[in-house]
N, C-alpha and C positions, 0 to 999 in steps of 0.2 A: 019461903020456908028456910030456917036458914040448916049450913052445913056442918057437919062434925068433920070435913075434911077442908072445906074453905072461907076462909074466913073475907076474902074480897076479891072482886073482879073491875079491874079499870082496862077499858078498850081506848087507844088514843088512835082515832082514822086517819089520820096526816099522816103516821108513819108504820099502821097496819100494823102494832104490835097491842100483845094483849100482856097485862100484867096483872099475874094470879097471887095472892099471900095466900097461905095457908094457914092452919090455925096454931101448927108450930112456930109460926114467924117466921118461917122461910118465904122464900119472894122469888119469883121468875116471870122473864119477860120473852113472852113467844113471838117470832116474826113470820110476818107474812102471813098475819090470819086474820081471812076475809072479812066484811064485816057479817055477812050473814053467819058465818061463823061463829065468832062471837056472840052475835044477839040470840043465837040459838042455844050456845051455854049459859047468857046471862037470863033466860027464859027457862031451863031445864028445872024441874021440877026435885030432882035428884042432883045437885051439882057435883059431887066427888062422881058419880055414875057417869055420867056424861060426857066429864073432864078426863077418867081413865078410857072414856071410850071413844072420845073425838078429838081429843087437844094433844095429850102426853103421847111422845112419840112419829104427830104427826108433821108439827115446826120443828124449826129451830128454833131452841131458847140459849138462854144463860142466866145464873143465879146471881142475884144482887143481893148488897148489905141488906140486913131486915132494919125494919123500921123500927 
């Protein structure tokens, strides 16, 4: 289903970071989340729902150039 708040989700497991775009074109990349984590938002059926209620606030990120 897609999102009115995200526009893509890439999880890279080597170095346990998730990297969320948004559908502003903003870009962040969360660390140290796990992979179940991840496959559990890349699975959520609501992904802005899920993302304010499992991800935001729970790593650390940092905001990257948009693509």
């Amino acid at each position: 289903m897609p999102s009115t708040l995200i526009a893509s989700i890439v999880y890279l497991p080597d170095t346990a970071e998730l990297e969320v775009t948004f559908t502003t074109g903003r870009r962040y990349i969360y660390r140290d989340v796990p992979p179940e984590a991840a496959e559990a938002f890349r699975a959520a059926r609501i992904k802005g729902r899920h993302f304010n209620a499992r991800i935001r606030g729970r790593f650390p990120y940092s905001e990257c150039e948009p693509i």
